[in-house]
LUMZAFI-555097 format. One record per atom (N, C-alpha, C): residue number from 1; z, y, x. Coordinates in Angstrom, 1 decimal, always signed. Each point is the difference from the previous one (the first is absolute). Layout:
<sedrens>
{NUM {Z Y X}}
...
</sedrens>
This chain:
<sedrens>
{1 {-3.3 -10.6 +15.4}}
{1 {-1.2 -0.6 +0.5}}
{1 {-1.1 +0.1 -1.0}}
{2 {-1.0 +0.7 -0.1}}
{2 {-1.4 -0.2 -0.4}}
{2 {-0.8 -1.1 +0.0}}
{3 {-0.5 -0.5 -1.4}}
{3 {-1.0 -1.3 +0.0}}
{3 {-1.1 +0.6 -0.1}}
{4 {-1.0 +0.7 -0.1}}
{4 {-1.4 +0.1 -0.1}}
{4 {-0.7 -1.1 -0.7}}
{5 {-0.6 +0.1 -0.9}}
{5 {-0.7 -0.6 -0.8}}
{5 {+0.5 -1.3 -1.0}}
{6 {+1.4 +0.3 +0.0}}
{6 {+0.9 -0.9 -0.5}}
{6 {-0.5 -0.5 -1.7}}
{7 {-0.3 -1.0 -0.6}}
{7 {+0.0 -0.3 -0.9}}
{7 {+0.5 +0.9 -1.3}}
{8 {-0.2 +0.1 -1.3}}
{8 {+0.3 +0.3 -0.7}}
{8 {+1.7 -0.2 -0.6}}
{9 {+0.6 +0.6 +0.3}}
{9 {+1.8 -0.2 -0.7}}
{9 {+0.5 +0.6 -1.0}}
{10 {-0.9 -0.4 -1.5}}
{10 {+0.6 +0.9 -1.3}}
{10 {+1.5 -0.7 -0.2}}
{11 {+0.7 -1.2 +0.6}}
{11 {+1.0 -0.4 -0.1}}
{11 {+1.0 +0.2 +0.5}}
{12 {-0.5 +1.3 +1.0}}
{12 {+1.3 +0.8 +0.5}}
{12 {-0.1 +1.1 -0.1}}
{13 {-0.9 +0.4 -0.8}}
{13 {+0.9 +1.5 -0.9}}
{13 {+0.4 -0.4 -1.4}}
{14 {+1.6 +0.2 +0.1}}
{14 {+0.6 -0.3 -0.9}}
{14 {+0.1 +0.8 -1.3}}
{15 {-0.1 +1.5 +0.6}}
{15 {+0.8 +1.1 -0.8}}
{15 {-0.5 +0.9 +0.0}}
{16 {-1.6 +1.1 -0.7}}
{16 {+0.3 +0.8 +0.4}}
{16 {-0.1 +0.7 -1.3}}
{17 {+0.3 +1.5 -0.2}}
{17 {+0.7 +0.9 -1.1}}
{17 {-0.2 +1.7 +0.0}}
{18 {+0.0 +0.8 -0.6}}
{18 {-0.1 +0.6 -0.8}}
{18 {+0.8 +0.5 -1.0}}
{19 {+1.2 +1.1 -0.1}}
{19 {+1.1 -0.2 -0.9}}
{19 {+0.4 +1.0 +0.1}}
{20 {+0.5 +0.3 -1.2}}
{20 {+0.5 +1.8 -0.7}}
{20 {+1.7 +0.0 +0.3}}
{21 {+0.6 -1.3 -0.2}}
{21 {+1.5 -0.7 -0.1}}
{21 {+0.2 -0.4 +1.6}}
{22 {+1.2 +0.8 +0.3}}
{22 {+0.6 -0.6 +1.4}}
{22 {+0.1 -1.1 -0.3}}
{23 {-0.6 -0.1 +2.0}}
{23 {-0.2 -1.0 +0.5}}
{23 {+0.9 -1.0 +0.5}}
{24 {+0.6 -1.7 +0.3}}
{24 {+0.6 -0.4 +0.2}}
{24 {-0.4 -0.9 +1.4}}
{25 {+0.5 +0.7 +0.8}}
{25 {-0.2 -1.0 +1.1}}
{25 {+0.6 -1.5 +0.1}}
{26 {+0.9 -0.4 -0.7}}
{26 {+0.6 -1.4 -0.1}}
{26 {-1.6 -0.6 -0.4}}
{27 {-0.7 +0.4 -1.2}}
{27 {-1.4 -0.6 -0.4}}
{27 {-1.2 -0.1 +0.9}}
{28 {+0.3 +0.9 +0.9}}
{28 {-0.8 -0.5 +1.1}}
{28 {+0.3 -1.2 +0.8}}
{29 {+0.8 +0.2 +0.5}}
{29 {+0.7 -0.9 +0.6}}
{29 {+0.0 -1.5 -0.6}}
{30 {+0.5 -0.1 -1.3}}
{30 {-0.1 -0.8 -1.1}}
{30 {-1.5 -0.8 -0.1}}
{31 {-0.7 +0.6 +0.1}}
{31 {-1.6 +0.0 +0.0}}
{31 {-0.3 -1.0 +1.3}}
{32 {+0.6 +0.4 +1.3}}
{32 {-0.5 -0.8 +0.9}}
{32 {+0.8 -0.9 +0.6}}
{33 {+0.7 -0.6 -0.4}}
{33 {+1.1 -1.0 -0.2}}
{33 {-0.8 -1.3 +0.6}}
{34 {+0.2 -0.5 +1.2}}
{34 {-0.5 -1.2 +0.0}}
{34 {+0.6 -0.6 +1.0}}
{35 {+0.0 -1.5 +0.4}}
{35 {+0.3 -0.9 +1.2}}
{35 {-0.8 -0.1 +1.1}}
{36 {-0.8 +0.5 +0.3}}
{36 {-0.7 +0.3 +1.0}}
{36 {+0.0 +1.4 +0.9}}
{37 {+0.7 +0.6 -0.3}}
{37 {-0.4 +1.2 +0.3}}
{37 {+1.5 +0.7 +1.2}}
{38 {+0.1 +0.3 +1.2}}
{38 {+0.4 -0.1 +0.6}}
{38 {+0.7 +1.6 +0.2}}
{39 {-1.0 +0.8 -0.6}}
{39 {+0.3 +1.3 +0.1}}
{39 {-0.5 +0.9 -1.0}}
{40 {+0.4 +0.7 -0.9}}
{40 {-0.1 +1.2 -0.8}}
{40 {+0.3 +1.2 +0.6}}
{41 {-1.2 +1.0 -0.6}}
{41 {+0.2 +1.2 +0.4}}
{41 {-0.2 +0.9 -0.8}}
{42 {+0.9 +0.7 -0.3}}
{42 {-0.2 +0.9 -1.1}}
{42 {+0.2 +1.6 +0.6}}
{43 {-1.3 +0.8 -0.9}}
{43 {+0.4 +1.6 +0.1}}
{43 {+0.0 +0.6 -1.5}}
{44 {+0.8 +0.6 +0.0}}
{44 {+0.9 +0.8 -1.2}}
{44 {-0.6 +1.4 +0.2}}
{45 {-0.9 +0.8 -0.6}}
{45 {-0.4 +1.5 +0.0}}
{45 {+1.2 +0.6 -1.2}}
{46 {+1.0 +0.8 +0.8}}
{46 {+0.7 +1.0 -1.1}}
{46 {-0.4 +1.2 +0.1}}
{47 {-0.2 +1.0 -1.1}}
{47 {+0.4 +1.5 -0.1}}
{47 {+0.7 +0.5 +0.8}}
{48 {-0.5 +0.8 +1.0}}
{48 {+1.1 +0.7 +1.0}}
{48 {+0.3 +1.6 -0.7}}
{49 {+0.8 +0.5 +0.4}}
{49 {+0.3 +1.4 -0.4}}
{49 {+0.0 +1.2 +0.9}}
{50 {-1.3 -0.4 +0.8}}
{50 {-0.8 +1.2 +0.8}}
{50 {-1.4 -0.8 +0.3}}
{51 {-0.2 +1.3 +0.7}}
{51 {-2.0 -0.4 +0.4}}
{51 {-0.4 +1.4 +0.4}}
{52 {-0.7 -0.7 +0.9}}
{52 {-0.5 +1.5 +0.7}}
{52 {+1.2 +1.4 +0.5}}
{53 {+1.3 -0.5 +0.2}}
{53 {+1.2 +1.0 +0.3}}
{53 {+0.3 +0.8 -1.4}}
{54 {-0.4 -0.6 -1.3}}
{54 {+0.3 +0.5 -1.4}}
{54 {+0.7 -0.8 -0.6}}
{55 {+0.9 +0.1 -0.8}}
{55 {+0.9 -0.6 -0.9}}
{55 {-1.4 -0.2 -1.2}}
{56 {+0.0 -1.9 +0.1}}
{56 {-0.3 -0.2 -1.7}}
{56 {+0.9 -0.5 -0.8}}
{57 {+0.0 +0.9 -1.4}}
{57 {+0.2 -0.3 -1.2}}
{57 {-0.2 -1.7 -0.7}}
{58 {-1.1 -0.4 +0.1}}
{58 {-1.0 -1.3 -0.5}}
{58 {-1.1 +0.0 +0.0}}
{59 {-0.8 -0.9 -0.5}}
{59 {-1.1 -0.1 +0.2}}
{59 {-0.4 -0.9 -0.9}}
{60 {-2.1 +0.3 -0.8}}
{60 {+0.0 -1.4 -0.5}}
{60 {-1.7 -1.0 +0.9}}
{61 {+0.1 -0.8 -0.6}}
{61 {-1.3 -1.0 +0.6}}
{61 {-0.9 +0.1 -0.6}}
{62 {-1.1 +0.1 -0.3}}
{62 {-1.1 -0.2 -1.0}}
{62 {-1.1 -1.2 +0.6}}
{63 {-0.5 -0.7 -0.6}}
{63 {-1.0 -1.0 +0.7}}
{63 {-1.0 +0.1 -0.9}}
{64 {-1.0 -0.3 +0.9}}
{64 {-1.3 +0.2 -0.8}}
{64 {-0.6 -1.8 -0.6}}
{65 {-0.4 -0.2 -0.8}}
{65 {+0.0 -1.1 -1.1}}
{65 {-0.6 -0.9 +1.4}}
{66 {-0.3 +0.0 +1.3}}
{66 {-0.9 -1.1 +0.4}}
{66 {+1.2 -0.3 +1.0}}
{67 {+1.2 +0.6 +0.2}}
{67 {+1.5 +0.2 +0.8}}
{67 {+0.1 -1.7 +0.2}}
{68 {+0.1 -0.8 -1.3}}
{68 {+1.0 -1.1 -0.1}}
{68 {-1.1 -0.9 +0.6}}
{69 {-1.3 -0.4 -0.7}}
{69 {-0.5 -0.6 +1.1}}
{69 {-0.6 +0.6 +1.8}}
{70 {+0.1 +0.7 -0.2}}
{70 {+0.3 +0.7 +2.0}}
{70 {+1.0 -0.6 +0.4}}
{71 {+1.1 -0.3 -0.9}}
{71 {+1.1 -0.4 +1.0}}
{71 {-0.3 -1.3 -0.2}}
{72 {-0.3 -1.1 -1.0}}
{72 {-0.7 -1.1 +0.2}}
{72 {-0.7 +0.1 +1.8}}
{73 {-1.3 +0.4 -0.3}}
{73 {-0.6 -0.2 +1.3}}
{73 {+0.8 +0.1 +1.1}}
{74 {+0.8 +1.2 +0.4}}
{74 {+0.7 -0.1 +0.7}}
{74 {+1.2 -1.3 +0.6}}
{75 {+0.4 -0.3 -1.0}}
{75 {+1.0 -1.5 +0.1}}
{75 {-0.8 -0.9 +0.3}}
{76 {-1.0 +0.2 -0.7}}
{76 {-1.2 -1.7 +0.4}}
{76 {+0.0 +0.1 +1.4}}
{77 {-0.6 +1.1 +1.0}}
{77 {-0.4 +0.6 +0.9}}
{77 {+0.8 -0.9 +0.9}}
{78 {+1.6 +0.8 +0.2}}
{78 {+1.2 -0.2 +0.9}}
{78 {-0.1 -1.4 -0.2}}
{79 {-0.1 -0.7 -1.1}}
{79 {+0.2 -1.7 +0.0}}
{79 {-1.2 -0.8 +0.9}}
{80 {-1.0 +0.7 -0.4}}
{80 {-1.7 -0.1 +0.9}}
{80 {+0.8 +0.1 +1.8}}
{81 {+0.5 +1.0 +0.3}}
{81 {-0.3 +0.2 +1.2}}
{81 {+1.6 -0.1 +0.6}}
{82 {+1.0 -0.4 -0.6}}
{82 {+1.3 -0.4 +1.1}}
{82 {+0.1 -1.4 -0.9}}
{83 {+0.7 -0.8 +0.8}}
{83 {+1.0 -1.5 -0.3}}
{83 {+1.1 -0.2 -0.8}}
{84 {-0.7 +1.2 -1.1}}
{84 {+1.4 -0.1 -1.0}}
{84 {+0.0 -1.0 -1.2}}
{85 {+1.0 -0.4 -0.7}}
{85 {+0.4 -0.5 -1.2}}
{85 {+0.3 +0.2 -1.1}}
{86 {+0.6 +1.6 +0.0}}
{86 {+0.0 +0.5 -1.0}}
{86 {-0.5 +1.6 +0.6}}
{87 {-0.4 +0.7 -1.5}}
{87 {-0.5 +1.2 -0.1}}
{87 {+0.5 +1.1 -1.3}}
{88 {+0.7 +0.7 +0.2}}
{88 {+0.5 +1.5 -1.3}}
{88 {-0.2 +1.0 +0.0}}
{89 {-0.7 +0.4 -0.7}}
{89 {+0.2 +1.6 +0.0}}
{89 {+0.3 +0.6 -1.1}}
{90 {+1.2 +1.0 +0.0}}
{90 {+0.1 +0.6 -2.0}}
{90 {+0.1 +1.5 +0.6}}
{91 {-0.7 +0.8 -0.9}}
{91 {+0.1 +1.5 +0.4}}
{91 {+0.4 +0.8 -1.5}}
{92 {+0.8 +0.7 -0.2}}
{92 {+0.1 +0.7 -0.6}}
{92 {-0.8 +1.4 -0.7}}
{93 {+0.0 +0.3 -1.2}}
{93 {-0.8 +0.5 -0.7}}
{93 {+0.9 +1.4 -0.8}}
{94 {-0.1 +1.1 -0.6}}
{94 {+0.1 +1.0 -0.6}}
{94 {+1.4 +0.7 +0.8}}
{95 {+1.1 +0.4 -0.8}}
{95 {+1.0 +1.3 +1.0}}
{95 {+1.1 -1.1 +0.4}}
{96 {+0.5 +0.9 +1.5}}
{96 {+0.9 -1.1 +0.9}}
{96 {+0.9 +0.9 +0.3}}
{97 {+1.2 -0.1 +0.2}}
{97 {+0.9 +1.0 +0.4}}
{97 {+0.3 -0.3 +0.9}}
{98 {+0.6 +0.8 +1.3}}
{98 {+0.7 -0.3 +1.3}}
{98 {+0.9 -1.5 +0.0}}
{99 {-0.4 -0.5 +1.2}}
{99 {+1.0 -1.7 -0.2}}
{99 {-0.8 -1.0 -0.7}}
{100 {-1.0 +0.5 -1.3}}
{100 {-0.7 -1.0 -0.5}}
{100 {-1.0 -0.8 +0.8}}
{101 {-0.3 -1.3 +0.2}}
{101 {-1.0 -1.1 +0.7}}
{101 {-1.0 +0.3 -0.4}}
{102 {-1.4 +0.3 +1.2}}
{102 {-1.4 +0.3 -0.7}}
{102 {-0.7 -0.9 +0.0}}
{103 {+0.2 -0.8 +0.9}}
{103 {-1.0 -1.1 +0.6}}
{103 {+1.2 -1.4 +0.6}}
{104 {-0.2 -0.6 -0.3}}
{104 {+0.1 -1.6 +0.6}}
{104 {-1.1 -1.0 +0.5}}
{105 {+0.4 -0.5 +1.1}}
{105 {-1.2 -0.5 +0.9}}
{105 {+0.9 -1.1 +0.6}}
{106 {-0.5 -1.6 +0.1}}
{106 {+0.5 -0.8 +0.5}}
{106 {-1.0 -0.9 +0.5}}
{107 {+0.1 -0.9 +1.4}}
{107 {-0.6 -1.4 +0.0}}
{107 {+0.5 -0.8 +0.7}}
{108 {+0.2 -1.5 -0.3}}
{108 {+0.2 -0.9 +0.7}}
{108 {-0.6 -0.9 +0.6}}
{109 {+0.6 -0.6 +1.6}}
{109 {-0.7 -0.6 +0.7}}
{109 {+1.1 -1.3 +0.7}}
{110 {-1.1 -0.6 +0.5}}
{110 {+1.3 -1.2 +1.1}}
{110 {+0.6 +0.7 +0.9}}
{111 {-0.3 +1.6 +0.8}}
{111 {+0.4 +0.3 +0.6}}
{111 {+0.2 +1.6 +0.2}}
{112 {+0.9 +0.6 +0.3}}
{112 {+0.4 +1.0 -0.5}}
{112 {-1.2 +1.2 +0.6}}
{113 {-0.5 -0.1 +1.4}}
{113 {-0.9 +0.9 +0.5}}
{113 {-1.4 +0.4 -1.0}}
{114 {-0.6 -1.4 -0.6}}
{114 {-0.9 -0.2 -0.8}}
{114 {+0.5 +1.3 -1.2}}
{115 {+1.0 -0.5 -0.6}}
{115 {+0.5 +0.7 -1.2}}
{115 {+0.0 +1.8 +0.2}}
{116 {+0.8 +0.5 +1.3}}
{116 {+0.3 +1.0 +0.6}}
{116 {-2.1 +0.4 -0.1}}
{117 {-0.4 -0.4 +0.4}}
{117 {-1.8 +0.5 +0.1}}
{117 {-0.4 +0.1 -1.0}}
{118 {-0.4 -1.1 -1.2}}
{118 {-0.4 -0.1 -1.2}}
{118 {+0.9 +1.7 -0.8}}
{119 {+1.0 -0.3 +0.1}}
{119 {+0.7 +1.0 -0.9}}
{119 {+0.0 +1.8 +0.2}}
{120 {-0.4 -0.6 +1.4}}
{120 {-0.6 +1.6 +0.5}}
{120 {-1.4 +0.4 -0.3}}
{121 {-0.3 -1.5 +0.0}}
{121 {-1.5 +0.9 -0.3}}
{121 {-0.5 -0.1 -1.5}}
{122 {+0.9 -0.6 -1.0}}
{122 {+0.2 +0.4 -1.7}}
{122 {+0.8 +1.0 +0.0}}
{123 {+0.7 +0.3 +0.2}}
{123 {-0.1 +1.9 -0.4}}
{123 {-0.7 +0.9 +0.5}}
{124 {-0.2 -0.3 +1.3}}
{124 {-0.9 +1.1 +0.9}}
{124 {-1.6 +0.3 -1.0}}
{125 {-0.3 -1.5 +0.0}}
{125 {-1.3 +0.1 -0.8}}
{125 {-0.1 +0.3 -1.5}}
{126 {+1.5 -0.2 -0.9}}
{126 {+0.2 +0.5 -1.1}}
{126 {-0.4 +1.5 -0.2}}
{127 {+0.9 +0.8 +0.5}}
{127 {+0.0 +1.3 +0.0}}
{127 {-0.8 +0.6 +0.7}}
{128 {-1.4 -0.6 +1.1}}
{128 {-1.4 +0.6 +0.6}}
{128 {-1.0 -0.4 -1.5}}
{129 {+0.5 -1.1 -0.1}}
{129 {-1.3 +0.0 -1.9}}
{129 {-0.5 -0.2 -1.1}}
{130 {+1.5 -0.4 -0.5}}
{130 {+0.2 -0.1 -1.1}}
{130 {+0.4 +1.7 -0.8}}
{131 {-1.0 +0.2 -1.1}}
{131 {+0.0 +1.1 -0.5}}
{131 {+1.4 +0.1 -0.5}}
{132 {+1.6 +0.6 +0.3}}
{132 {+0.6 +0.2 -0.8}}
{132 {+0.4 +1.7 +0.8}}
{133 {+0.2 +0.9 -0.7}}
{133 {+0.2 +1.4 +0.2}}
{133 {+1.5 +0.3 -0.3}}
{134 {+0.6 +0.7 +1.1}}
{134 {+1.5 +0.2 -0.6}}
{134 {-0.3 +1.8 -0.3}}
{135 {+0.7 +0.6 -0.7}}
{135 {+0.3 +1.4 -0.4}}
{135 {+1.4 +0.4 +0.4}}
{136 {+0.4 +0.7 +0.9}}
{136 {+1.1 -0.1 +1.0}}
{136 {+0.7 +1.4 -0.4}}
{137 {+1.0 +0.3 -1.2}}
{137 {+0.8 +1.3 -0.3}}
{137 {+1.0 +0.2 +1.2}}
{138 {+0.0 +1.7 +0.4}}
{138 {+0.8 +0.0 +0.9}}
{138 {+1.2 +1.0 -0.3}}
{139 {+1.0 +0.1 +0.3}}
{139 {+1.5 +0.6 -0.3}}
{139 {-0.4 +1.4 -0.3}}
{140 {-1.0 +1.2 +1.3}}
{140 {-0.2 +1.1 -0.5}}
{140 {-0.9 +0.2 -1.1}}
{141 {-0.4 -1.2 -1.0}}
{141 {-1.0 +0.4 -1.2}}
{141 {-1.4 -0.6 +0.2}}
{142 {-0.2 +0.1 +1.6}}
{142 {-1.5 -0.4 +0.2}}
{142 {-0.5 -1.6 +0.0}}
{143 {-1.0 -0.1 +0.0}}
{143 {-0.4 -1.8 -0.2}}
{143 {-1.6 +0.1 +1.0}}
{144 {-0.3 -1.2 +0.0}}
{144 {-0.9 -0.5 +1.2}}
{144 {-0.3 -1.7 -1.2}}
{145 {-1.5 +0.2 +0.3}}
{145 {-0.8 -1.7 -0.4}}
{145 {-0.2 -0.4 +1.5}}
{146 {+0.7 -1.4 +0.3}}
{146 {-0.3 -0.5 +1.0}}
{146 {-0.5 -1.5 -0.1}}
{147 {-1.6 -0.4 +0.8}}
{147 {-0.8 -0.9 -0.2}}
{147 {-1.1 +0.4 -0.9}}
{148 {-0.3 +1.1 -0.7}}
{148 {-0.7 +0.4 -0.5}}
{148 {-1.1 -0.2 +0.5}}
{149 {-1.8 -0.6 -0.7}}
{149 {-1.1 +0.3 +0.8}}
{149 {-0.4 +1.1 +0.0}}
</sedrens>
């Protein structure tokens, strides 16, 4: 459910990050730990080992210095405009190999539909604009920058 013009809630983004070192999702989770909250929703971004009908090798992330507060705004945002309680985001930074976690994204709400929204629309909105670029190696040798401006 959407609040429009909803007050200011720096008190529910709990978590957000930036990091070279895999990522732990217990710490998210960890992060939004509370007695009110009825429903958590969490999305896990891994390394898959295709794209585009190509076998990848890995891949790395690069973010551009204004990345970490983007994803600030972004968390403020989702708290601004759903009924949540808590707010996370951690995205990973430099080389990932197949299997490794790129992104973690969580929010909590009294109710799970709220959470299911909010959480969809912190990653959707992460990865439309927060400057991070992935560089995508693929099995026959070749590579692709994707997100690039």
């Amino acid at each position: 459910m959407t609040t429009p013009d909803r007050a200011d809630r720096p008190d529910a983004v709990r978590l957000v990050a930036l990091r070279e070192e895999p990522l732990d999702v217990a710490e998210v989770v960890a992060a939004l730990d509370d007695e009110v909250s009825g429903g958590l929703t969490l999305f896990v971004g891994r390394v898959r080992d295709h794209d585009h009908g190509k076998g990848v090798s890995g891949l790395d992330y690069s973010a551009h210095p204004t990345a970490l507060a983007e994803m600030e705004q972004v968390c403020a945002q989702v708290a601004r405009q759903y009924d949540v309680h808590g707010v996370a985001a951690v995205h990973r930074v430099g080389t990932l190999g197949i299997g490794d976690i790129a992104v973690v994204v969580a929010t909590t709400a009294s109710h799970r539909g709220t959470a299911f929204d909010a959480s969809r629309a912190l990653i959707d909105t992460l990865k439309a604009t927060v400057p991070i670029w992935k560089h995508q190696r693929f099995a026959d040798g070749s590579d692709e920058w994707v997100g690039t401006p």
